[in-house]
N, C-alpha and C positions, 0 to 999 in steps of 0.2 A: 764513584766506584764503591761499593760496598764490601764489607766485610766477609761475606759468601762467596764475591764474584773471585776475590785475591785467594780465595781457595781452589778455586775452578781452574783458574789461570795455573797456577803451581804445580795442582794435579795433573793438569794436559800434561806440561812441563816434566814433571817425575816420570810419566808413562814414556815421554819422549827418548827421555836420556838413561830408560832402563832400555829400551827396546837400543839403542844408539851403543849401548855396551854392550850388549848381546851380539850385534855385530861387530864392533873391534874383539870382542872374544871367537866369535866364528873364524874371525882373518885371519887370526893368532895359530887358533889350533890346527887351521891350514895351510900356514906358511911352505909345508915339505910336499902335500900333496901335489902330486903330478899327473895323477889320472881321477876322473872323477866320469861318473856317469856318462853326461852330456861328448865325454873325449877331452883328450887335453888338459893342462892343471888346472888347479883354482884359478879363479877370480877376484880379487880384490871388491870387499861389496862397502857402498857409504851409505849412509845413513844421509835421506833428503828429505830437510824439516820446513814446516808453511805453518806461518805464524796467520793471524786476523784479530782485526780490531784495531785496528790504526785511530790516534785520537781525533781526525779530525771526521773521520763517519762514527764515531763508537756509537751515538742511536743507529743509525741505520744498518750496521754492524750487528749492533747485539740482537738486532730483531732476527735478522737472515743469519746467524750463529745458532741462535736458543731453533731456528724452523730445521735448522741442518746439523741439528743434534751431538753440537759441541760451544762448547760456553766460549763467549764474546773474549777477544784475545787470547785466542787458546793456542797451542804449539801441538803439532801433530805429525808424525813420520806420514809424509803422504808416498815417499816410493823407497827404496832400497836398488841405487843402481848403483852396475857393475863398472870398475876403471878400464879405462882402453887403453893403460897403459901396455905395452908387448910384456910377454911373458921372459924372466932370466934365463939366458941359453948355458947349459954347462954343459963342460964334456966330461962324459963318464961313460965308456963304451960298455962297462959290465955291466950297468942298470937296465933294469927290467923294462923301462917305457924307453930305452935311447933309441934312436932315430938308425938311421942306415948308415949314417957319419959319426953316430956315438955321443949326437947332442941329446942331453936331456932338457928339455921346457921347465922350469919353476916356477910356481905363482910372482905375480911381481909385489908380493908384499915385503915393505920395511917393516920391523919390529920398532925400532925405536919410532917411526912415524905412527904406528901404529896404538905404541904406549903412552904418547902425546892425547891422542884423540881417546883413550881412555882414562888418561887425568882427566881432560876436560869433562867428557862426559859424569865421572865422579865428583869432580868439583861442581857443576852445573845440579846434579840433584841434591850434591849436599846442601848449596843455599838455596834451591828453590824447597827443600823441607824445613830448612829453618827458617824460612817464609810461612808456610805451615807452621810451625811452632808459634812462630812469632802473632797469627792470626788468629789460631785458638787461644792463647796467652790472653788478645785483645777482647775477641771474645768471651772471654771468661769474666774480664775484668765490666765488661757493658753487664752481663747479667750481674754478677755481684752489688753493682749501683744501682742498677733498679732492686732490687729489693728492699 
């Protein structure tokens, strides 16, 4: 593995787990909505990642990676689905979406489960940028000795 390729790898990675906080921010900011477009409250949406390059194809890997235009070992948000968890039933007969019984529907998002999955995703870019650091560092240091 080269010095370029542990760049490639990190950068998938960075794009993965900024796009992976984007959605725990979207879940967040919709925890209260109960009506949305589509009818009915939010959605709870995850973030579903596909890794490639497994060590024991990495040739044959990196060829059908580099043809399909994402670098050998790379991490990629391939969908954004929605939980099928049921939605929180409340009662609140004065609300503006309740029901004929006075139930309101709530997204069925946890906040603290939700703030979990945005450490992660924070902790995951920070060491995969200090992988980055750590590679142009390397980097630096192979040009410096050739001269």
């Amino acid at each position: 593995m080269g010095l370029f390729t542990t760049l490639e790898i990190s950068g998938s990675a960075l794009a993965a787990e900024r796009a992976r906080a984007e959605i725990v921010a979207s879940n967040l900011a919709n925890a209260e909505t109960t009506r949305t477009p589509d009818g009915g409250p939010f959605k709870r949406k995850m973030a579903v990642f596909s890794g490639s390059g497994g060590s024991a194809f990495r040739l044959l890997l990196a060829g059908y990676n580099r043809l399909a235009g994402r670098p050998a070992g790379s991490v990629r948000l391939v969908d954004v689905a929605e939980d099928k968890t049921p939605p929180v039933v409340r009662y609140e007969p004065g609300h503006p979406d309740a029901d004929a019984s006075g139930f309101v529907k709530y997204p069925n998002i946890n906040p603290i489960q939700e703030m979990v999955d945005l450490t992660g995703a924070v902790r995951a870019y920070q060491l995969n940028a200090s992988a980055v650091t750590a590679s142009k560092q390397m980097i630096q240091q192979s040009l410096d000795i050739l001269k």
